[in-house]
ZAPAVEX-337894 format. One record per residue (C-alpha): x, y, z; residue in one letter. Coordinates in steps of 0.001 Angstrom, whole numbers. Each point is the difference from the previous one (the first is absolute). Example, Ala and Ser with C-alpha at 12.3 -4.5 7.8 and 13.67 -1.06 7.14 Angstrom:
+---------+---------+---------+------+
:      c1 :      c2 :      c3 : zaro :
+---------+---------+---------+------+
:   12300 :   -4500 :    7800 :    a :
:    1370 :    3440 :    -660 :    s :
+---------+---------+---------+------+
END
This chain:
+---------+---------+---------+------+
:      c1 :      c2 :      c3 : zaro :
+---------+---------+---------+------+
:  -32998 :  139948 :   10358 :    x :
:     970 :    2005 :   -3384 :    x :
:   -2800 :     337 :   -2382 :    x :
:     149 :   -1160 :   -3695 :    x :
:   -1799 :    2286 :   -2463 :    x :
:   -1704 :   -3094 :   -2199 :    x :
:   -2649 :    2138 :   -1252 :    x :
:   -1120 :    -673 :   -3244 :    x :
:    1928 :   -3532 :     236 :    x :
:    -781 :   -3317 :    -458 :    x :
:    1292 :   -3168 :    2134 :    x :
:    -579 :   -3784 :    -352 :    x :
:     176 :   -2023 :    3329 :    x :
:     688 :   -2922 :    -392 :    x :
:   -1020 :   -2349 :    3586 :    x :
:   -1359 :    3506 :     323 :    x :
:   -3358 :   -1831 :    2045 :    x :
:    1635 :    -486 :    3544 :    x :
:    3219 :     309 :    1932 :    x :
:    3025 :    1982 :   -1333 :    x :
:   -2090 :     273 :   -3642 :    x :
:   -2853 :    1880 :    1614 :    x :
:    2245 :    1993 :    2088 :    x :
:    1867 :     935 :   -3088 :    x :
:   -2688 :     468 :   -1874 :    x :
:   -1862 :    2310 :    3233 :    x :
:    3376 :    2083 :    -848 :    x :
:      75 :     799 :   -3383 :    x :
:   -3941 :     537 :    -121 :    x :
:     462 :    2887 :    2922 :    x :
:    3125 :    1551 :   -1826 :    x :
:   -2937 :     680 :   -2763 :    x :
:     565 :   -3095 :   -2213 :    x :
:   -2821 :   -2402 :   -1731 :    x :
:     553 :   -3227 :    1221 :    x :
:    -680 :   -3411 :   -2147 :    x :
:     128 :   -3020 :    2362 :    x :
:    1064 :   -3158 :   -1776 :    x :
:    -647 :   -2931 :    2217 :    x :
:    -423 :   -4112 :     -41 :    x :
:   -2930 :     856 :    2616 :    x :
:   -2728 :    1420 :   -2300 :    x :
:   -2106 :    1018 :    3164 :    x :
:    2104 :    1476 :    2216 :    x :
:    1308 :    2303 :   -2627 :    x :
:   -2715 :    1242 :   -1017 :    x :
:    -940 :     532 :    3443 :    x :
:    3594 :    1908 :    -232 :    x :
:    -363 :    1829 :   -2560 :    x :
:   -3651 :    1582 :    1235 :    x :
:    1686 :     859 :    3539 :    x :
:    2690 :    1892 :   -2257 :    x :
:   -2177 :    1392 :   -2631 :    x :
:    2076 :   -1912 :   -2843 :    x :
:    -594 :   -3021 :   -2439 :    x :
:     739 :   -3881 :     788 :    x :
:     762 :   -2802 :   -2808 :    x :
:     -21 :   -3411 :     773 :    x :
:    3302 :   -1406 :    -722 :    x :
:    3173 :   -2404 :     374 :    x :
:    3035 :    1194 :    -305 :    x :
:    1835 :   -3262 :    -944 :    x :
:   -2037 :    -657 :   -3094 :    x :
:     797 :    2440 :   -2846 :    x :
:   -3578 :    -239 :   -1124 :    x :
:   -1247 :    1108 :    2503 :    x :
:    2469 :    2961 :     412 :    x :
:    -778 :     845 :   -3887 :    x :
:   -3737 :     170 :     931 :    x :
:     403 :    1953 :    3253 :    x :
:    1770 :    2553 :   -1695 :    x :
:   -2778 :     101 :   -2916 :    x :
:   -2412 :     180 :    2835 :    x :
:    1640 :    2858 :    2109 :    x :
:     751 :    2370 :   -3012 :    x :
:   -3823 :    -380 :   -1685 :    x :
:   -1788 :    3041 :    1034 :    x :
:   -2663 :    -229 :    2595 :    x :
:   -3315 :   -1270 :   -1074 :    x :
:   -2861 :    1938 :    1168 :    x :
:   -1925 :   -1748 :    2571 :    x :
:   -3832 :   -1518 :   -1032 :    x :
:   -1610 :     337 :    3306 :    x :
+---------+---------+---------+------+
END
């Protein structure tokens, strides 16, 4: 398979939590990408996003809303964690 060079990139997944969205998202986080996972499923993307070392937002894609938020949500910088 030919490699990508997505280092230094950034790629939001939509579905990205199972099925062809994981397997995309699997893809683009080997060819050196950071991968956001945007999902309905808040669980199994974040569950996702640890197996791929990447982000997850909670979101649905038919409600602009919620799109608006996600994308508020995936471009805020990390925050560090309290534990």
């Amino acid at each position: 398979m030919n490699h990508l060079d997505l280092n230094g990139r950034h790629a939001v997944v939509t579905g990205g939590a199972s099925g062809i969205g994981f397997a995309i998202a699997q893809r683009l986080a080997g060819s050196g990408a950071t991968v956001a996972i945007w999902d309905l499923d808040e669980a199994a993307g974040r569950m996702a996003a640890a197996a791929l070392s990447g982000s997850s937002v909670a979101v649905d894609v038919g409600d602009d809303a919620s799109v608006a938020s996600a994308v508020q949500a995936t471009l805020r910088p990390p925050q560090p964690s309290t534990s």
